[in-house]
N, C-alpha and C positions, 0 to 999 in steps of 0.2 A: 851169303847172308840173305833171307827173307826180303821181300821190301816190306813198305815200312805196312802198307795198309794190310798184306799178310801176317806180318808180326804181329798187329793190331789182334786181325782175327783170331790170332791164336791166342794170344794175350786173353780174350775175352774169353774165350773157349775154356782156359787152364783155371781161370778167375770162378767160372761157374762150378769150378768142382771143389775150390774154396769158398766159395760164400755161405756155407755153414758153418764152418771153421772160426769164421771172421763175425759172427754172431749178431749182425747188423739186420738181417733180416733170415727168413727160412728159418728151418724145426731141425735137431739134430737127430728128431729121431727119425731122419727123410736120408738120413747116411745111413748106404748099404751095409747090411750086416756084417760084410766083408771087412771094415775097415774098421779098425779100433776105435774107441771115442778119442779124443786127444783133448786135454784140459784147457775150459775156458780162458780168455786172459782176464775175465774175473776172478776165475780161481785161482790161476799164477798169479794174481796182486792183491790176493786176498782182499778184496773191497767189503768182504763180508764182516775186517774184523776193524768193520769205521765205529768208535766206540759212539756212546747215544752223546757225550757233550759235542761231538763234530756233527754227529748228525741234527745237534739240535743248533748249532749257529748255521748249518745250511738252512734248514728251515725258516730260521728268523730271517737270515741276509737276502737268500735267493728265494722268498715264497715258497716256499715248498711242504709239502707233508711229507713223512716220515719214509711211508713208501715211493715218492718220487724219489726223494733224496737218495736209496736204496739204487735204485734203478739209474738214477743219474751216475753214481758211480761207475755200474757196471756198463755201463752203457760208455762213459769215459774210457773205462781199458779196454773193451774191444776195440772202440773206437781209433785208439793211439795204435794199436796192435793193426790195424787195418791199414793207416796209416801210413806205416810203415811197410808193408808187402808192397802197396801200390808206389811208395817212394823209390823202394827198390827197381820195381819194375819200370818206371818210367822213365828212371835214369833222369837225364840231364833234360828234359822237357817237365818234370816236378816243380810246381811251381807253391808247393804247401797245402796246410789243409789246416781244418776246425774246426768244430761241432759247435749245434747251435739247438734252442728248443730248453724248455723247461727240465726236461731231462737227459738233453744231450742227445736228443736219437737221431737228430739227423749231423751224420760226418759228409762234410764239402772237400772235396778234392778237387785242387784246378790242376791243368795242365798247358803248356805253351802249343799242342798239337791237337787238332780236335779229332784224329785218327786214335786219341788213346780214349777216349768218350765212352765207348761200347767194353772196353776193359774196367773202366772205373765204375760204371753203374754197375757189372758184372758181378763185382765187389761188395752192391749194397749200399753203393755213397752216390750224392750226387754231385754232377759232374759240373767245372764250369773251365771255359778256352779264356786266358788270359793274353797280355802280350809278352811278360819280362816271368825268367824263372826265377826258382827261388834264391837258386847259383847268381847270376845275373844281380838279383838284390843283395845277396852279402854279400858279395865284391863290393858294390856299391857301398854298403853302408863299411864296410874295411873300407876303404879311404877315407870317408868322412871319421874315421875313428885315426888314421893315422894324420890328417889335418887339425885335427880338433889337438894334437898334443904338442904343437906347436904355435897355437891361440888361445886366446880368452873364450871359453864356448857359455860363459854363464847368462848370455841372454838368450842361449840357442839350450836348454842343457837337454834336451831329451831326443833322440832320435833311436829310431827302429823298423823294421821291414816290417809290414803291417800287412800280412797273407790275404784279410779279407778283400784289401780293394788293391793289391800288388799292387803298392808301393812304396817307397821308401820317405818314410814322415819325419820329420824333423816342427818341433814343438818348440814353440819362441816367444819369448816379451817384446822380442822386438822382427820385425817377419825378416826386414832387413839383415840383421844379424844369420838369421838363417840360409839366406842369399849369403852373405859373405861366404858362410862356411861352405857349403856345397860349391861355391866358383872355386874356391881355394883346394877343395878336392878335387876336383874336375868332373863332380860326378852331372850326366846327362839329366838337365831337366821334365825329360820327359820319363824320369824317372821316379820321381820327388812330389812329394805334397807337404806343404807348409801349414800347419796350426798353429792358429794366434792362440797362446795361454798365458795367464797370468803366476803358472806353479813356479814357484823357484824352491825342489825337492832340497831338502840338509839330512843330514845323519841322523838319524835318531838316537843320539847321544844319552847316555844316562838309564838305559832302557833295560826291562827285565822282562824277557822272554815266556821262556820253559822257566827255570829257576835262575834268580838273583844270585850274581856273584860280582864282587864288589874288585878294582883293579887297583894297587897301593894304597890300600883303604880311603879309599876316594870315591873316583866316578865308577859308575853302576853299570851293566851291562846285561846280557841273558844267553844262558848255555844253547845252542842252536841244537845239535843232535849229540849225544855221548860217543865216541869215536876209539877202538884200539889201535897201535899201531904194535904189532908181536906181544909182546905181555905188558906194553905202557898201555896204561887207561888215560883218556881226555876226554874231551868236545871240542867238536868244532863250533864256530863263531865269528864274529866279523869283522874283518881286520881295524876298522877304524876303532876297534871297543881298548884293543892295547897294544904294543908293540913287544919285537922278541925281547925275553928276557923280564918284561913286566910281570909281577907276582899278582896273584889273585886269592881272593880268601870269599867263603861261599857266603849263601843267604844267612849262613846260622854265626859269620864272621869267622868263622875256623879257617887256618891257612888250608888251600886249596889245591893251588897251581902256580906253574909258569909259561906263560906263552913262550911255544919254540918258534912261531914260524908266525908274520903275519905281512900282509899286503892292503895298502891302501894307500890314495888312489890308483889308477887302474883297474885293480879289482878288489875287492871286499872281502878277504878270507884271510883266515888265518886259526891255528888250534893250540890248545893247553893241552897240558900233561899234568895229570892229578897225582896226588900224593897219595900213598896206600891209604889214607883213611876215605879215599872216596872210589866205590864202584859204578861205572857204566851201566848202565838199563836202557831197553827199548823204547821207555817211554816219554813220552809228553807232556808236563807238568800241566796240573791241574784237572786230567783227567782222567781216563784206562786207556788213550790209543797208545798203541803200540807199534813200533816202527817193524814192518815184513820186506822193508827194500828202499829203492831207490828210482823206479821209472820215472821216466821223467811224460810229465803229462803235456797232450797235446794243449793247443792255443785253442781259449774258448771251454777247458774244461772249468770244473769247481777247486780251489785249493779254500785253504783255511787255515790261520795262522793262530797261535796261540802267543799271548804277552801278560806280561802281569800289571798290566797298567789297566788297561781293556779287556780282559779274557780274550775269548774265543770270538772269531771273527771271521766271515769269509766273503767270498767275493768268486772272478775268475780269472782266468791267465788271459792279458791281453796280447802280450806281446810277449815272444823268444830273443835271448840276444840284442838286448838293449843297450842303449847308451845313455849317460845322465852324468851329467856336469854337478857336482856341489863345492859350495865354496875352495871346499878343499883339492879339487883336482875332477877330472874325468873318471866315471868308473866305467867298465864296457863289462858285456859278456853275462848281464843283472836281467833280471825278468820282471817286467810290467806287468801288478795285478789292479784288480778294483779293488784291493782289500782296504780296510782304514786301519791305521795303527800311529798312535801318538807315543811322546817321551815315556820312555820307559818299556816299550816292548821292541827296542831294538834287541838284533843276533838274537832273536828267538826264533822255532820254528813256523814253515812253512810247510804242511803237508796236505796230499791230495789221499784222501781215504788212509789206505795205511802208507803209503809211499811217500817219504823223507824227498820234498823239493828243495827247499835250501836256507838260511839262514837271512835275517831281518836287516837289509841295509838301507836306506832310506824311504824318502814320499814329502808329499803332499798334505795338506786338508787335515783333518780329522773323524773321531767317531761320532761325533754329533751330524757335522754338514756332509760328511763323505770326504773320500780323499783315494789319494794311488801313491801305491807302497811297491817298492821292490826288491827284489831277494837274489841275492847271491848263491847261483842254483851248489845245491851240495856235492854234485858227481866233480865239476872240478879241485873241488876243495878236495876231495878224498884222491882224486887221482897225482894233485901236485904237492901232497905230502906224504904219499902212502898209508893212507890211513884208511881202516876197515870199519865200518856204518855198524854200532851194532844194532842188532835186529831179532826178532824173537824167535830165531835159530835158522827152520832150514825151510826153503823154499817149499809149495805145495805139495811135492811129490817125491817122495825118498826115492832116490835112485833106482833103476833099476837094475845094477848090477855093481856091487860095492867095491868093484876090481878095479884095477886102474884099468880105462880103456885107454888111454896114450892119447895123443894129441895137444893142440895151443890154447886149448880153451881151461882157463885157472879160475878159481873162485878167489874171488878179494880184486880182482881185475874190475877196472871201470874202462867199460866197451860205449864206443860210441856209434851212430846209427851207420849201418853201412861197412864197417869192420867185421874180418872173417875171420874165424877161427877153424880147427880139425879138433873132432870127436870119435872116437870106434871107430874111427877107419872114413867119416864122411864128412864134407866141409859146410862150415852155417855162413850165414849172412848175418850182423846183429840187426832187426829191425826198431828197439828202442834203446836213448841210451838208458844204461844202468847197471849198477856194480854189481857183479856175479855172484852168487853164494853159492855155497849144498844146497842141491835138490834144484837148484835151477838149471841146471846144464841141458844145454842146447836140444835133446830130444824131448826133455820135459818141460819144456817154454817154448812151444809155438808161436806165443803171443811175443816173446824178447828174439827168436831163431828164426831163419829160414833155410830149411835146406838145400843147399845148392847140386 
């Protein structure tokens, strides 16, 4: 094996023959004629097909014009797309990454070694030497997620590994309460930062997302994404809205559905199975976005949520991998945005450009003063009921050879970052997570593969 500052070198070396690729800086038309173009990861996540109502609460939320907003997108999926190469390659000195800047163009990658420095700027990102990786903070925050199920966490309820200042944040009414929990994990204080907050996040009970659909003609809820599972039609949605076996009948009061499958607390998922009179569609109520996937977006991009209480709304991703106490129990595994959403837009969507983030489970505040919503990301809801996103068919690029080439890599599969799969004969790395389709497989998604 190399040492480490030779690996480095090479690292950095191998990095400059990607950093076209990786669309963060440089011209593509500066790649040698020799080598084919290989499709943006704006074009594998079609950002191009963010309809004008998403583009237009970007604008209102985050300041933006029309062509930032554009550009912020695409600037998001390389971004995550880069991300990811460099996570891989750093292995276990990864300590996260984020994008920052009115339109996301500059991507922050830290690392625990500062021999990997000349590899990361090599990429087009800038660099920063932390002390704790990223590994290191989710162990940490796993215990405090498996002590929290054994306590009261409701004056402690929100904790999360917080990339930009690595550390592990725990958010409290009481700071005290917080100390409890983290002694009762065992987790090292010099790994932890305590926020004094006055949020104490609830369900968003009663709420209508994408479309209103009502639960034994009662309490009110919202369709999160339409979902098949082999020729049953549903949507997913969030566990606290009904339990298995609960009937649901739609906005127009017609019987609907029955939830097969639902979880809460712990986590916020759960999906219905519609009755033949209802078909699945890629879209978005209330406006023309159209769902093209499932990446999941880095920390720090744009997402935007739709409810029918509020409309269209957006904000950014704060946090991955949250934790948040409600009355009702602990839910982990939930993502931190700035988004505001009030009664009535719970288990509605949460999407970043065309990409399905996940379904409305609680927050904070509101849309008048502001507030923090979080969302039960969708790849695990799809992965722990089997259930297929639908989407507006087939990924960027039709295959280029409609034979079977053999191998692990299956469409309707939810791959997560770091998972290998075989193709034609050669083995990938997944660089983000996200559910597989047609036309995405591993030579036509640079941006989701790497080739190993």
């Amino acid at each position: 094996m190399l040492p480490r500052h030779l690996r480095a070198a090479c690292a950095a070396a191998a990095a400059a023959g990607a950093l076209l690729a990786a669309g963060l800086s440089g011209s593509a038309s500066a790649r040698p004629a020799a080598f084919p173009a290989q499709p943006t990861a704006a074009r594998t996540l079609r950002t191009d097909a963010a309809p004008p109502a998403l583009l237009g609460a970007l604008r209102r939320d985050l300041g933006l014009d029309r062509r930032q907003a554009e550009r912020r997108l695409a600037n998001e999926a390389e971004a995550g797309a880069t991300a990811g190469r460099l996570g891989a390659a750093l292995g276990t000195d990864f300590a996260g990454a984020w994008v920052r800047g009115a339109e996301s163009a500059t991507l922050t990658v830290a690392t625990t070694d500062p021999a990997d420095v000349p590899a990361i700027r090599a990429h087009g990102a800038r660099a920063v030497v932390v002390d704790h990786s990223l590994a290191e903070l989710d162990a940490a925050k796993a215990r405090v997620d498996r002590a929290a199920a054994h306590r009261s966490t409701t004056d402690a309820p929100v904790w999360y590994v917080d990339v930009p200042t690595n550390t592990l944040v725990v958010e409290a009414v009481r700071p005290t309460a917080a100390r409890s929990l983290l002694a009762a994990a065992h987790v090292d204080a010099s790994l932890t930062r305590t926020v004094k907050s006055a949020e104490r996040p609830r369900p968003l009970y009663d709420l209508r997302g994408g479309d209103a659909y009502y639960i034994g003609n009662s309490s009110r809820c919202s369709i999160g994404f339409p979902v098949t599972r082999g020729t049953q039609q549903g949507f997913a949605t969030a566990g606290h809205c009904g339990r298995a076996g609960s009937t649901t009948t739609g906005s127009n009061r017609v019987a609907q559905g029955t939830f097969q499958a639902s979880v809460f607390p712990g986590n916020d998922m759960a999906w219905v199975a519609a009755n033949g009179n209802w078909t699945a569609t890629p879209y978005v109520t209330g406006s023309s976005v159209q769902v093209a996937g499932s990446t999941q977006a880095p920390v720090g991009s744009s997402v935007c949520r739709s409810g029918s209480t509020t409309g269209w709304h957006c904000g950014t991703v704060q946090q991955l991998n949250t934790s948040v106490t409600y009355q009702e129990g602990t839910v982990s595994g939930v993502t931190r945005t700035s988004v505001c959403a009030e009664p009535g837009d719970s288990g509605g969507s949460f999407i970043s450009g065309s990409q399905a983030q996940g379904v409305t489970s609680g927050g904070s505040g509101n849309c008048t003063s502001g507030g923090t919503t979080y969302f039960q990301p969708i790849n695990p809801i799809l992965q722990s009921y089997g259930l297929t996103l639908t989407t507006t068919g087939t990924g960027p690029e039709d295959p280029e050879d409609p034979s079977d080439p053999g191998g692990t890599w299956a469409a309707g599969t939810v791959y997560q970052a770091g998972d290998t799969v075989t193709y034609g004969g050669a083995s990938y790395r997944c660089l983000q997570g996200h559910q597989a389709q047609a036309g995405w497989e591993p030579p036509n998604a640079p941006a989701l593969w790497q080739r190993l």
